[in-house]
C-alpha positions in Angstrom: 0.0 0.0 0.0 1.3 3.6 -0.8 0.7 6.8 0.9 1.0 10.4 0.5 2.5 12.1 3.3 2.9 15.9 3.8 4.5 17.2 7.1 4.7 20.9 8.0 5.7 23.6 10.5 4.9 26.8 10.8 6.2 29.6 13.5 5.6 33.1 15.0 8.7 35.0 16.2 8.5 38.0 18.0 11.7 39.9 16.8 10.6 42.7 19.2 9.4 46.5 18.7 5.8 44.8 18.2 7.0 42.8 15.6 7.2 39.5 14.1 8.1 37.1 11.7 6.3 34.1 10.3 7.9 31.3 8.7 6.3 28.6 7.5 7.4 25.5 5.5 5.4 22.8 4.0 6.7 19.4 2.1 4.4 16.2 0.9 6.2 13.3 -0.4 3.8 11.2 -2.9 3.8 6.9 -3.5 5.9 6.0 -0.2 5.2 2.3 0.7 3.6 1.6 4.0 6.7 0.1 5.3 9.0 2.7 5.1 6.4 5.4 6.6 8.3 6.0 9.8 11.9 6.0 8.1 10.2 8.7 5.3 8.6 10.8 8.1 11.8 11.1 10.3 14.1 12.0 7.3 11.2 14.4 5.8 11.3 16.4 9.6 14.7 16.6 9.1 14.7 18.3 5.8 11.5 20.7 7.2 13.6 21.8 10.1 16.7 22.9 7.9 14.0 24.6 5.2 12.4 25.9 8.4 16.2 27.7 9.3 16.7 29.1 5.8 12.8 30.4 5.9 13.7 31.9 9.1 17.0 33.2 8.0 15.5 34.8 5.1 12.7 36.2 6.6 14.8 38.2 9.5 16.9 39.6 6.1 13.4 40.6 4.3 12.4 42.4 7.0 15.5 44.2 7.7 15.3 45.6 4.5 11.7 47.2 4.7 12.9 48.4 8.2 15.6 50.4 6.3 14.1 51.6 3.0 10.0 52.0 5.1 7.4 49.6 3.7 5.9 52.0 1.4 9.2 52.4 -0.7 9.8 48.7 -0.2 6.1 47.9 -2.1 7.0 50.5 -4.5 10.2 49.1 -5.7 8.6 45.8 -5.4 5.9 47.1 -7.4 8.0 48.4 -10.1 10.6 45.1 -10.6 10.4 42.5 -13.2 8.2 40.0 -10.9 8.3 37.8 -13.5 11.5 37.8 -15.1 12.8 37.2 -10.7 10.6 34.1 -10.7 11.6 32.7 -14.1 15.6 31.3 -12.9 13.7 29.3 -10.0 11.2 27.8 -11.8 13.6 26.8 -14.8 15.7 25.1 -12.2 12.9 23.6 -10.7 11.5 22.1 -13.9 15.4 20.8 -14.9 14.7 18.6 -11.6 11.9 17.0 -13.8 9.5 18.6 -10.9 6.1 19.3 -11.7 5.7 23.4 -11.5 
């Protein structure tokens, strides 16, 4: 018998002055057999937790930035990038993984 499984975690970090981060990290892993449930769970927590640190890490650096430049000049810069030409090098490398995007 095969399963899905999908494990998460999610946080809320106060980084003081009233405010606070939100990390949050999400993974399912699709067709595992039955037997090796356990073994796929433990090594899939240990891959959430490191994702979890990077989300973290990143997060603290996103909001430094709108902390220096104010959050109105941050959406306004935002606003006036390429969105989609930023998103196009992930995905490509995603879909070279023979992931489904």
């Amino acid at each position: 018998m095969k399963l899905d499984l999908t494990l998460g975690r999610s946080l809320t970090i106060n980084t003081g002055n009233y405010s606070s981060i939100k990390p949050e990290v999400s993974i399912t892993l699709n067709g595992i057999e039955l037997d090796n449930l356990e073994e796929s769970s433990y090594h899939l927590t240990q891959l959430i937790s490191v994702l979890m640190d990077v989300q973290i890490s990143e997060s603290k650096i996103k909001m430094g930035e709108i902390k220096e430049q104010g959050l109105s000049t941050f959406i306004e810069n935002f606003m006036e990038s390429d969105i989609a030409k930023k998103m196009e090098s992930p995905i490509n490398e995603l879909k070279k993984m023979d992931l489904s995007i």
